[in-house]
C-alpha positions in Angstrom: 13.8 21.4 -13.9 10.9 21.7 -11.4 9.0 24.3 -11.6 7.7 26.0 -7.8 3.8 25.8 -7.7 1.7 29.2 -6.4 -2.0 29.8 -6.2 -3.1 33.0 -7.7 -6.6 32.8 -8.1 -9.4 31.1 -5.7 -13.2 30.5 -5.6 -15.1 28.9 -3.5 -19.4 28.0 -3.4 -20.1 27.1 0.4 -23.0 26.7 2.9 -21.6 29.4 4.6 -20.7 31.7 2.1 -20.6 32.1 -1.8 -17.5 34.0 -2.7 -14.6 34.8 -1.0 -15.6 37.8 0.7 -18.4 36.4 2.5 -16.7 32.7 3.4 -13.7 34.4 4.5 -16.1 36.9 6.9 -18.0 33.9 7.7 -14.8 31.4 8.5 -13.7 34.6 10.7 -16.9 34.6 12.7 -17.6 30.7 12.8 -20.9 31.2 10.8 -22.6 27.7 10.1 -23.9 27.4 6.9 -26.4 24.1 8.0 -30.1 24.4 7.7 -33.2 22.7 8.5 -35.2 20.8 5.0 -38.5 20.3 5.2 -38.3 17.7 2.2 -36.1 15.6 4.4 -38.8 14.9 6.5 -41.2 14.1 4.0 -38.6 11.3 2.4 -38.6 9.8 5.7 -34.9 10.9 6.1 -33.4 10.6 10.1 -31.2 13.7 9.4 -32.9 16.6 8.0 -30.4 18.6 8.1 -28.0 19.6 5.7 -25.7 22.6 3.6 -26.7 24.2 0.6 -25.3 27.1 -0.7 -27.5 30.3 -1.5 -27.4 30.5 -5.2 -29.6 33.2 -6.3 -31.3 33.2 -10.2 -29.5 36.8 -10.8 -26.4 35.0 -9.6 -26.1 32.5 -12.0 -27.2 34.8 -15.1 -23.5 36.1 -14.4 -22.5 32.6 -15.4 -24.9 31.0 -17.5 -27.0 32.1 -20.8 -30.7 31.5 -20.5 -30.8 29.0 -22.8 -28.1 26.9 -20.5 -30.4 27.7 -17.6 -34.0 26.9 -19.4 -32.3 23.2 -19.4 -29.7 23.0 -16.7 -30.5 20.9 -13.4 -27.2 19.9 -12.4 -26.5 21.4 -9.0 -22.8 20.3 -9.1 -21.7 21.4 -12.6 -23.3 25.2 -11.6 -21.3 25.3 -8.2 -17.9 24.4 -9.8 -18.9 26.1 -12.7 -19.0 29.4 -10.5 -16.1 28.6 -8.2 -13.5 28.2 -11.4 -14.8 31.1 -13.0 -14.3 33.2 -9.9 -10.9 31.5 -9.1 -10.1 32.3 -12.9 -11.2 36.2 -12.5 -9.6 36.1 -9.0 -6.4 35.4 -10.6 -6.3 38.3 -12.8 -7.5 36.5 -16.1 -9.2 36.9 -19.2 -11.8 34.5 -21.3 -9.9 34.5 -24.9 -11.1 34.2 -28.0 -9.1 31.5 -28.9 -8.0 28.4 -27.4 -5.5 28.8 -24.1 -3.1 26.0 -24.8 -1.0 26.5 -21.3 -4.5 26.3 -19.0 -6.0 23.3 -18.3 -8.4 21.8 -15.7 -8.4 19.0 -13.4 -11.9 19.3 -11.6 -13.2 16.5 -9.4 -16.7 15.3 -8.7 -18.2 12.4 -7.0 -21.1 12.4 -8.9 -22.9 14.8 -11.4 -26.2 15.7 -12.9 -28.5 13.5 -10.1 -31.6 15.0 -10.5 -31.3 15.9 -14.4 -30.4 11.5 -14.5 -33.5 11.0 -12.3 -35.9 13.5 -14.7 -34.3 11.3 -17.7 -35.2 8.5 -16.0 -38.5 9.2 -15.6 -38.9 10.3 -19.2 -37.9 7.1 -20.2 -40.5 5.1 -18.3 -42.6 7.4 -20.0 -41.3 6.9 -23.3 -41.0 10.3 -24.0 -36.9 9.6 -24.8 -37.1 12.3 -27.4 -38.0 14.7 -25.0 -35.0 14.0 -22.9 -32.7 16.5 -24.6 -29.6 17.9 -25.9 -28.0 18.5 -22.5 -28.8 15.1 -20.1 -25.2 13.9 -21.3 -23.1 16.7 -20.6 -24.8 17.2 -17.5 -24.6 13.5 -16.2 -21.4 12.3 -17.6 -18.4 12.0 -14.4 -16.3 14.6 -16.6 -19.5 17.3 -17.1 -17.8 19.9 -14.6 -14.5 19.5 -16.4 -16.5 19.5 -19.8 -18.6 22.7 -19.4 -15.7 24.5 -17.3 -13.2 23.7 -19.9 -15.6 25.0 -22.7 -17.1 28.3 -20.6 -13.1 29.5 -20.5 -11.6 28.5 -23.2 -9.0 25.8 -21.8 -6.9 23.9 -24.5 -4.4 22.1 -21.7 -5.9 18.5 -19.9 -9.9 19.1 -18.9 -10.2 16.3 -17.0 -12.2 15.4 -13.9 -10.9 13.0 -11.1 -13.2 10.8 -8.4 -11.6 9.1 -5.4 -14.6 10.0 -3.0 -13.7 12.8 0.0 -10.3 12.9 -1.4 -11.2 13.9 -4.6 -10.6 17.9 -4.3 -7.0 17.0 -2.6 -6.3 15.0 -5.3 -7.3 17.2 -7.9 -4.9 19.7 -6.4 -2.2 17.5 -6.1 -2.5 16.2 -9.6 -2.3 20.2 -11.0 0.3 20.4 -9.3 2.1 17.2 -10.8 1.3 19.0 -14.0 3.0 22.1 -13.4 5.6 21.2 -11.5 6.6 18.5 -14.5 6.6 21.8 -17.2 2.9 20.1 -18.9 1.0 23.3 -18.1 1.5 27.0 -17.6 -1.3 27.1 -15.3 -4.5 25.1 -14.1 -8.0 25.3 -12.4 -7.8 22.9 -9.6 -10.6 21.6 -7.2 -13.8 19.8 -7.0 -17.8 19.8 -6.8 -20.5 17.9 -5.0 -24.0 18.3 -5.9 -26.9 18.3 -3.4 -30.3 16.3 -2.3 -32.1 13.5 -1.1 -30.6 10.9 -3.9 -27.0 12.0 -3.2 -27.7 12.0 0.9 -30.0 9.4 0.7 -27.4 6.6 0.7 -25.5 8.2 3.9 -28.6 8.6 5.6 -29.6 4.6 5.2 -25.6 3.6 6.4 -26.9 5.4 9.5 -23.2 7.7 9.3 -25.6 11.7 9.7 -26.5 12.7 13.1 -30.5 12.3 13.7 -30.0 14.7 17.0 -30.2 17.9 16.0 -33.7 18.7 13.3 -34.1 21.0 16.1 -30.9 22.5 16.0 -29.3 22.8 12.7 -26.3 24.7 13.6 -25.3 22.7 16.3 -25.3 19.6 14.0 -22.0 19.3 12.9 -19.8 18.5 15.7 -16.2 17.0 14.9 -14.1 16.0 17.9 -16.8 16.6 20.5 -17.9 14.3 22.4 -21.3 14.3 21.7 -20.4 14.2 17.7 -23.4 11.7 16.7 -22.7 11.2 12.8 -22.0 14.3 10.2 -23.8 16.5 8.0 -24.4 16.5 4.9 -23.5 19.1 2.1 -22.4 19.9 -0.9 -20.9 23.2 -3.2 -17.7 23.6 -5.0 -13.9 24.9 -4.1 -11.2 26.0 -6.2 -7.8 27.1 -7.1 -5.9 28.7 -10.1 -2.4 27.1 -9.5 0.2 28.3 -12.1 4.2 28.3 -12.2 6.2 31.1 -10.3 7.4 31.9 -13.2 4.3 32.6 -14.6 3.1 34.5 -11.9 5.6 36.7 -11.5 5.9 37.4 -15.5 2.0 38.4 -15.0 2.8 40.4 -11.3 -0.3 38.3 -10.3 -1.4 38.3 -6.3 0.3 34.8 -5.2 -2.1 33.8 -2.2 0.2 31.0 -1.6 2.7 28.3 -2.3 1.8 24.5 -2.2 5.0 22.9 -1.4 3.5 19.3 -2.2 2.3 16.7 -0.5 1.0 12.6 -1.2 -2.0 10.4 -2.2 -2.2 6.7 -1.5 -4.3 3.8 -0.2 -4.3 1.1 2.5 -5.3 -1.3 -0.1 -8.8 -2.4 2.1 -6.0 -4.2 4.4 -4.8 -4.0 7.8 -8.4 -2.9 9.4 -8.6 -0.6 6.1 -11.7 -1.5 4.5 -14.1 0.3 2.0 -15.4 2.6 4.6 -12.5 2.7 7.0 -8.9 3.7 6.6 -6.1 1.8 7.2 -4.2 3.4 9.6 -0.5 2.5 8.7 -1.7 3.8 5.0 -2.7 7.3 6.5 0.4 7.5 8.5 2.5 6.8 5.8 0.6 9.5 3.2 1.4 12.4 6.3 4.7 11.7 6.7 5.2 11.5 2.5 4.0 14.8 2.2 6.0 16.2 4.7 9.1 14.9 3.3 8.2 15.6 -0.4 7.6 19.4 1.1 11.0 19.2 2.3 9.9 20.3 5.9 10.0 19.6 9.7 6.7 18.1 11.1 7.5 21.1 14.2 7.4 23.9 11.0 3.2 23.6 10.9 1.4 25.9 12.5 -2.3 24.5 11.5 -4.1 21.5 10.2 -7.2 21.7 8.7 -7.9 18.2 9.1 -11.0 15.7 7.2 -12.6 14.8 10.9 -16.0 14.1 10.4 -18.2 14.3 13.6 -17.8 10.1 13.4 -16.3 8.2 15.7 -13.1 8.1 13.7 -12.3 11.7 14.9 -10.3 9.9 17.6 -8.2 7.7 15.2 -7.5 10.4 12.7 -5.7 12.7 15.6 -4.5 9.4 16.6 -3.0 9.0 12.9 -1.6 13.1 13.0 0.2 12.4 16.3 1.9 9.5 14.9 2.9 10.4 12.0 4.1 13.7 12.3 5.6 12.3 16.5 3.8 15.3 18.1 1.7 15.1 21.0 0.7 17.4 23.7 1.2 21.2 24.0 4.2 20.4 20.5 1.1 19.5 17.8 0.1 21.9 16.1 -3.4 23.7 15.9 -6.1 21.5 14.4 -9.7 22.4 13.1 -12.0 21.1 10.9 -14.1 23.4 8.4 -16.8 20.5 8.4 -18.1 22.3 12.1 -19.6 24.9 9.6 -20.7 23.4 6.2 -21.2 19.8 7.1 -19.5 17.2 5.1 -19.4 18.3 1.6 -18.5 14.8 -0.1 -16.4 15.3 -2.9 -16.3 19.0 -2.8 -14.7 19.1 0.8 -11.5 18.4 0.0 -11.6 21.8 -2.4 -13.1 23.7 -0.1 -11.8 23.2 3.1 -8.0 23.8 0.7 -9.5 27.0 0.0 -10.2 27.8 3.4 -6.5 26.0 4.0 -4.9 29.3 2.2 -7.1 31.7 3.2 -5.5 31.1 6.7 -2.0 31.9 5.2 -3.3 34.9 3.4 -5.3 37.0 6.2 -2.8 35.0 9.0 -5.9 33.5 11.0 -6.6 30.1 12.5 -10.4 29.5 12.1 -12.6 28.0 15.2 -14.0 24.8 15.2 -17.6 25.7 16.4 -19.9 23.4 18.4 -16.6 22.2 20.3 -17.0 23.2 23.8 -17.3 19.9 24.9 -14.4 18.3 23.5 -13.7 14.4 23.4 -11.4 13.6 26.3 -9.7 11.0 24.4 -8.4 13.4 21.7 -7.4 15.6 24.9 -5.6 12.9 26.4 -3.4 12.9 23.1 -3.2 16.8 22.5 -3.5 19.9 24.2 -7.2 21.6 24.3 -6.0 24.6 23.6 -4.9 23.8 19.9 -8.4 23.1 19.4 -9.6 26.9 18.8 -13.0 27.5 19.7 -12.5 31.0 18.8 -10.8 32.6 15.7 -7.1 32.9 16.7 -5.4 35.9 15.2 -1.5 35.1 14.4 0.9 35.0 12.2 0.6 31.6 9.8 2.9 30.3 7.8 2.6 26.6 7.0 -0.9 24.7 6.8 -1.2 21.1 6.8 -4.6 20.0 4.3 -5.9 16.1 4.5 -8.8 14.4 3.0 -9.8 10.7 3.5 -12.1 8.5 1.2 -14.1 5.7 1.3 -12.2 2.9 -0.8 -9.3 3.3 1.7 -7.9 6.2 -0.2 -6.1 9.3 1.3 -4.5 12.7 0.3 -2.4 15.2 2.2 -1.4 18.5 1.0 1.4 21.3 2.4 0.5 25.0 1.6 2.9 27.5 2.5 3.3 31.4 2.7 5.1 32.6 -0.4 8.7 33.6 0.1 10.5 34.2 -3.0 
């Protein structure tokens, strides 16, 4: 039989806040988390601009031995390192002794270990291999998040680690959830990572995709569905979730945050205008409207949607896509923001995080604002209502939250999170 999916536990590593308390205070208040880098500049970098999240030394001693940190230079593996551990406390749990046979892991990441591959490198060239190290593997493999994650708790369930670009924390969710709901797994830690710096941003930066407009004014950077929007942000950190069955939670009379009622990955397949960097529109459609009717719900029962939307010209085309597929226009959509306003584009992190941000609406019933709106693009207004844009926090009663993230490779994710109702 299917088992109902809740989230019990949740951690989160933002520009804009480390831990819930502050990201929550800082979602509430519209606090940017984007900053000004100097090294930017010196790289030759058009956007110097970007989100990092304030990780103090004394904050990852509460972590990490001093041994792992004498050798450890993997910003990804230490922000979803800190996020699971804190979702994993959040939820009321121990580290055992022994193996945990019902907790497993699926944590996403785009990439891991940059700089620690491009120290090895440089080793290499200068032949010093033997000095390269116990940990460059662990740290640079796809899986090392899952790997030291799996290892710091104890987990004896599937540690795996999932890429499928800006959809990658979505479908990490999803996937737990799969798990789960199918009896494989008691519980999971669910979300995903993105590490940070020039020779992850680099690449964005040549494509000509981040805003150059605003060294001067990092705040005001990231700008999805205005209509000066001039490229996105950069930046990185970590989200996730402890997702468990309700009959788990309940056995353990653990806080339940929320229920994820399911929801749909697919592609366009690179066809139909879909292409490695654009999606195919039919595709996205068609992955809304799945998860709505695997959720078993009416397009009119969502209150929010925390949507990918970018600060790129495909802001347009992706309400465009939500109007469609869920045949709501006008003053009858629903509210719509996009976390990215505040932290930039966190690559394969943002699907985690903004989730996280997703079910924090449900819990504290708040929709947050989508800062640096004011000027909003009048072809998304000729579609939908301005007033379901928020520029301000809206305090009300929500219930259902509709989460989507969309890749490059023509891949997309949706996810439905719902207030728990037993």
């Amino acid at each position: 039989m299917d088992k109902r999916v809740v989230i019990t536990g949740l951690g989160v590593v933002s520009p804009n806040g480390v831990g819930l308390v502050d990201f929550t205070k800082a979602l509430k208040n519209g606090t940017s988390g984007i900053k000004y880098y100097e090294n930017l500049k010196a790289l030759g970098f058009s956007c110097c601009i970007g989100g990092i999240p304030s990780v103090s030394e004394e904050l990852k001693r509460n972590y990490f031995t001093e041994l792992q940190l004498k050798s450890f230079n993997s910003s990804g593996i230490l922000y979803g390192c800190i996020a699971g551990i804190d979702a994993w406390r959040d939820a009321g749990l121990s580290i055992r002794e022994t193996t945990d046979y019902d907790s497993g892991t699926i944590f996403g990441a785009g990439t891991s270990g940059v700089e620690k591959f491009r120290e090895a490198i440089y080793k290499l060239d200068d032949k010093k291999v033997r000095r390269l190290g116990s940990t460059v593997v662990a740290q640079t493999m796809a899986s090392g998040v899952s790997a030291y994650l799996g290892g710091m708790i104890g987990l004896g369930n599937q540690v795996s680690t999932n890429s499928s670009a800006c959809t990658t924390g979505t479908e990490a969710i999803l996937m737990g959830f799969d798990r789960i709901k199918s009896g494989h797994a008691k519980r999971m830690i669910v979300g995903s990572t993105s590490d940070h710096g020039p020779y992850l941003w680099g690449g964005f930066d040549a494509m000509r995709v981040l805003t150059y407009k605003h060294n001067e004014t990092p705040e005001k950077g990231s700008r999805p569905m205005s209509a000066s929007a001039s490229g996105f942000v950069p930046g990185s950190g970590a989200g996730a979730m402890v997702i468990e069955s309700l009959e788990s939670a309940l056995e353990r009379k653990a806080t339940i945050y929320a229920e994820i009622l399911g929801g749909e990955v697919n592609s366009g397949g690179q066809r139909n205008e879909g292409t490695m960097t654009a999606p195919n529109a039919e595709a996205v459609q068609r992955c809304i409207k799945k998860a709505v009717a695997n959720a078993s719900i009416e397009a009119s029962e969502i209150d929010t949607i925390n949507g990918h939307l970018t600060a790129t010209r495909m802001d347009f085309a992706e309400i465009q896509n939500w109007s469609k597929a869920l045949n709501l226009k006008g003053k009858d959509f629903p509210y719509i923001n996009s976390l990215k306003s505040m932290i930039g584009h966190c690559l394969s992190a943002s699907g985690a995080i903004e989730s996280v941000a997703s079910v924090l609406q449900i819990h504290h019933n708040f929709v947050f604002p989508n800062i640096n709106c004011e000027d909003v693009n009048e072809q998304i207004t000729s579609l939908i209502s301005s007033d379901k844009i928020p520029q301000n926090t809206i305090e009300k009663e929500v219930n259902i939250v509709a989460k989507a993230s969309f890749g490059f490779g023509d891949v997309n994710g949706c996810l439905i999170f719902k207030k728990f109702q037993q």
